[in-house]
N, C-alpha and C positions, 0 to 999 in steps of 0.2 A: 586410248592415245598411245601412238608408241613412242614417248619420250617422257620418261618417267623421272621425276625430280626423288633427289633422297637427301636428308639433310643428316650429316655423320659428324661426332666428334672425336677430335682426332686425338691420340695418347703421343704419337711420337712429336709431333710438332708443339708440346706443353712446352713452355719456357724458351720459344724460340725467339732470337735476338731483336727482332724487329717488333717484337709486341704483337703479332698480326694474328687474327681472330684461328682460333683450334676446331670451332666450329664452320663446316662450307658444305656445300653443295655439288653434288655429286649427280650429272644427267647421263640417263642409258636409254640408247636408244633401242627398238626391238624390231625384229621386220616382220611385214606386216604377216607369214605364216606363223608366226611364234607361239609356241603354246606350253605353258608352263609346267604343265603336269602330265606332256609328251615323255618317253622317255630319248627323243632324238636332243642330239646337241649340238649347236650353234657355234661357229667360229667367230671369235671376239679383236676385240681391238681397241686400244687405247687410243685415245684421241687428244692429243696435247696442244694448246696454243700459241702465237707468238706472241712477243712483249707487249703489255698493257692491257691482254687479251684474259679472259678466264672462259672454261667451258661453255656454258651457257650460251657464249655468243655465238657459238656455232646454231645453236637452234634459233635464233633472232629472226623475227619478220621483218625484211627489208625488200621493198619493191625493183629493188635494181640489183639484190644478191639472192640465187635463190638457196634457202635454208639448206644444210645438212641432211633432215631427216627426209625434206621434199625431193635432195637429189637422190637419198639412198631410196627413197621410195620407187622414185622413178627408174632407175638404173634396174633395180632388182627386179619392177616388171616387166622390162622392156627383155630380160633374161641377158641382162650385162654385167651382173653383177649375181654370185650366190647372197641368199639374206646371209646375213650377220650382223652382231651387236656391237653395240659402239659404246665405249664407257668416257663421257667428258668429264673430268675432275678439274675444280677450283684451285689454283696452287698461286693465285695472286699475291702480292705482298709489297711492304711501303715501300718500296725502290721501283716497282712499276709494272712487276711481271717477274719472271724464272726463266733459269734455265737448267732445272728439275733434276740438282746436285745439290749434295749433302753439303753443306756451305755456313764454317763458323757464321758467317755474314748474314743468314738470312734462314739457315734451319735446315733442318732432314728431310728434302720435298721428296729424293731421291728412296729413302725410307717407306716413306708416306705413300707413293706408290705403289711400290714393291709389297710391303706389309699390311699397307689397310687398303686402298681403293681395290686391290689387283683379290686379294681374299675376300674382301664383300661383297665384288660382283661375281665371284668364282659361287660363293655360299649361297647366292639367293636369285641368279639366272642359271640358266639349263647351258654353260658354258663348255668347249672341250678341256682335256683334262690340262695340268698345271704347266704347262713348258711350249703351249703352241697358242699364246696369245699373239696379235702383231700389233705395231705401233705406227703413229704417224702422226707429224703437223709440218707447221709453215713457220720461217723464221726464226724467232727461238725454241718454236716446238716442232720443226725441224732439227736443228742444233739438240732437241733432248732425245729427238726417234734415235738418230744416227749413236750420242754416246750411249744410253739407254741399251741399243742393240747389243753396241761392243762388250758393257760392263755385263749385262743379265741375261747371256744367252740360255741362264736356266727358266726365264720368264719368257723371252720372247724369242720366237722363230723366223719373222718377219719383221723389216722397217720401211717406212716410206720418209724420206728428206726433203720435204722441200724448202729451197730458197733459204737453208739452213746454215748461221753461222760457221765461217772456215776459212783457212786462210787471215787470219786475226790482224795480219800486218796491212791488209789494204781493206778489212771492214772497222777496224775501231782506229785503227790509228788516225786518219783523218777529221775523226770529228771530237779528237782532245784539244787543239787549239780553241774552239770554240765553248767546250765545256769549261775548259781552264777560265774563259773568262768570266763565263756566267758564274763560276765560283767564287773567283777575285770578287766582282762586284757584291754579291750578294754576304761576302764575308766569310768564303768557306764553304765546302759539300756537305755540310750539316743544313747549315744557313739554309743553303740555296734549297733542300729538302725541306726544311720548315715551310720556307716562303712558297714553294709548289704547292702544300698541300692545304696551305691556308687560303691560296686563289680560288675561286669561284668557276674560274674555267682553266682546269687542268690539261683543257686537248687545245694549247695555242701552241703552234707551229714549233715558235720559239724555243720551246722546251724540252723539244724530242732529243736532240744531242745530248744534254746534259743530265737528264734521266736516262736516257741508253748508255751513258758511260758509268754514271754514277750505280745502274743496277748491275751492272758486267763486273766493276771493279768490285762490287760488296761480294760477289759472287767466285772469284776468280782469285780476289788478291784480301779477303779480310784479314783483319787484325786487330783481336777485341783490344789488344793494350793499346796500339797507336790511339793519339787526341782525340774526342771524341767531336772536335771541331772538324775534324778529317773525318769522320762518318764512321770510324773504328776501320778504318782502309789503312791497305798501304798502298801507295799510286805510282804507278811506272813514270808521272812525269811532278818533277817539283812542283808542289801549290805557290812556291812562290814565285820562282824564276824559271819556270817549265823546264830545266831540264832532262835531260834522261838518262832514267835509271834503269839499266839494262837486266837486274839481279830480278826484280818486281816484274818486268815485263816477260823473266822466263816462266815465271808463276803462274802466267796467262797464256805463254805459247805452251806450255802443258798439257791446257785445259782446249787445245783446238786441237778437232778431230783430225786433222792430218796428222798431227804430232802423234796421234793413239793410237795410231793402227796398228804399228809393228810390237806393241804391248800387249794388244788385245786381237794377233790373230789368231788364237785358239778358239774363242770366242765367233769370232766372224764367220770362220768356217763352218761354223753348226748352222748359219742362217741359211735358210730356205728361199729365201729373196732379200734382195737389198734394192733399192729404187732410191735413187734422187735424180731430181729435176731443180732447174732456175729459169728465170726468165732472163734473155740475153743481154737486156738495158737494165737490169738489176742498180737499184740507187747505189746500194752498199756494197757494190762490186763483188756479190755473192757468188755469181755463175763464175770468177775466176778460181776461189776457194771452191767450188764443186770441182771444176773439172780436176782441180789438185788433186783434190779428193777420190776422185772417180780413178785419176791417172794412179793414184798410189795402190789402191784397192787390186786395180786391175793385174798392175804390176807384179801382185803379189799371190796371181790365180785365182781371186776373186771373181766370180760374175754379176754384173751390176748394168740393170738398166739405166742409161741415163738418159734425159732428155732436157734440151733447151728449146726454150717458147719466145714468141715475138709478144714479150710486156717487160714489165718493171715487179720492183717487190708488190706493193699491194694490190690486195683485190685479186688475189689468185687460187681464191677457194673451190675454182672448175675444176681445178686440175685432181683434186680427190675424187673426182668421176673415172679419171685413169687410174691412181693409186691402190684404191682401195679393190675394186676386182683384182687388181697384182697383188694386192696381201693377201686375200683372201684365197686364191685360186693356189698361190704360194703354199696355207696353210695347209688348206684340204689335198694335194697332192700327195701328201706323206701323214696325212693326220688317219 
C-alpha cells in the first residue's frame, strides 16, 4: 500500500488548552518506486490541511474527488511529477481545525511539527537530509505553508499557498456580524461551542462563520485569564455591543502573512520556491489577500509563482497536480 497509517503520541501537545487528544494519526504516503532499504533518498513534503479538515482526508475515497495518493500516482507515471513522500499529520482540535501556530489558545501545533512529525518521518523513511523538506495545503493549510516557510527556513526549502488566509481585513472581518450573533443567542463563545459539539450534525451550513471565527480568534487573540464565557479569547469586537476594539484586532493583523514579510525576509530568501495560487471567485475574498501577498513578496525581489484559476474556495484539491511537481522540482534542483 503506499499510504501508510502511524499512530504517535505526542509529548509537546501534553496539557494543551483545549483538552484535545495527544494521541493522532499521522499518513505517509510512498511512490510507487520506493524502496526502503535502497540507499537513494526521496524528496518529502508536508502536507497540511484547511479548517475542519485533518490529514487523512486527503487519502479519502470520494467518487467525484480524486484522492491524493491516486493523483500522486498518476502524475508520477505519467513523468509529471518526480516520486516523492508526502507526510499528512492530524493537528485537528475543538475550535475546528489549525492554523499550525504555537497558540496560548489551542497548543504547540507549530512544535508538534517541527519536533515530532517532521523527526519521525525523517528517522523511519529514506527522506533528504534535514533543511530541504517542502510544504503545502489549501485554506488554512495554505495560511500554515506560507508562515511555516517564513518562520523555519531551517526545515523547509519550498512552499506551495493555496487559497491561503491573507489580507485579514476582508477575509474575517465580514463574517463577525454574524458570528456575533450566533454568540449573543446562544449565551456566549463558550456556549455557542458547547451547543456545536453537542449537535448531532456539526456540518450545517449555519455554523461555518462562527466556528471560523471562533477558531481564528483562539488562535490569534487568546487569553487564558479573560472569562471563560468568552472562550479565554480576547475579541476585536465587543460581545456585547459589537464595537471595535482596534488594540485586539492589531494581535490578529500580526498574525497575517502580509504583515510578515518584511520580519521574515531573511528567511524567505533561503527558499527555493514559493508558489501560491487562488481561485478568482474565492468566497472569502482570498485571491485579494494573495495578490497583496504576491505584490509585497515581489516588491521585495522575491520570485513567486502565482496563479489565479476560474473557481471558488472549495473543492480545489486539482490544483496540487501543479504544486507539488513545483516543490518537488524546486527541491531537487539544489538538493
Amino acid at each position: 500500500m503506499p499510504v501508510i497509517r502511524h499512530r504517535l503520541t505526542s509529548r509537546v501537545l501534553v496539557g494543551n488548552p483545549l483538552g484535545d487528544p495527544i494521541e493522532r494519526d499521522l499518513f505517509v504516503y510512498v511512490p510507487p518506486d520506493y524502496d526502503a532499504n535502497a540507499s537513494r533518498r526521496w524528496p518529502t513534503l508536508l502536507a497540511i490541511v484547511g479548517y475542519t479538515g485533518t490529514g487523512g482526508m486527503l487519502f479519502n475515497v470520494d467518487p467525484l474527488v480524486e484522492s491524493l495518493d491516486h493523483r500522486l500516482d498518476r502524475i508520477i507515471a505519467a513523468g509529471q511529477c518526480p516520486p516523492v513522500i508526502i507526510a499528512a499529520p492530524d493537528c485537528f482540535t475543538r475550535v475546528g481545525g489549525n492554523q499550525y501556530l504555537n497558540s496560548a489558545g489551542t497548543g504547540r501545533y507549530e512544535d508538534y511539527l517541527i519536533d515530532e512529525i517532521i523527526p519521525f518521518v525523517d528517522g523511519n523513511y529514506r527522506t533528504l537530509p534535514r533543511g530541504q523538506w517542502g510544504v503545502f495545503g489549501k485554506s488554512s493549510g495554505g495560511y500554515g505553508s506560507i508562515v511555516l516557510g517564513m518562520r523555519r527556513a531551517d526545515v523547509f526549502c519550498a512552499l506551495a499557498d493555496h487559497s491561503g488566509d491573507a489580507g485579514f481585513e476582508l477575509c474575517y472581518i465580514p463574517d463577525f456580524p454574524g458570528a456575533l450573533d450566533a454568540f449573543r443567542e446562544a449565551g456566549g463563545p463558550q456556549a455557542w461551542l458547547d451547543r456545536y459539539w453537542a449537535d448531532s450534525n456539526r456540518k450545517r451550513s449555519t455554523y461555518m462563520k462562527a466556528l471560523n471565527i471562533i477558531g481564528m480568534a483562539t488562535h490569534y487573540s487568546p487569553n487564558p485569564e479573560a472569562p471563560a464565557a468568552h472562550a479565554r479569547i480576547d475579541w476585536p469586537f465587543d460581545l456585547d455591543i459589537g464595537e471595535f476594539r482596534p488594540a485586539v484586532w492589531e494581535r490578529w493583523r500580526a498574525w497575517d502573512p502580509i504583515n510578515m514579510v518584511d520580519a521574515h525576509l531573511p528567511n524567505l530568501r533561503k527558499l527555493r520556491g514559493i508558489y501560491i495560487d487562488c481561485g478568482k471567485r474565492d468566497e472569502f475574498a482570498l485571491h485579494w489577500g494573495a495578490r497583496t501577498l504576491v505584490h509585497k513578496l515581489r516588491d521585495r525581489g522575491l520570485a513567486v509563482r502565482h496563479e489565479e484559476f476560474d473557481d471558488g474556495h472549495m473543492n480545489v484539491s486539482y490544483r496540487y497536480a501543479d504544486s507539488v511537481p513545483f516543490l518537488v522540482d524546486a527541491i531537487l534542483k539544489e538538493a
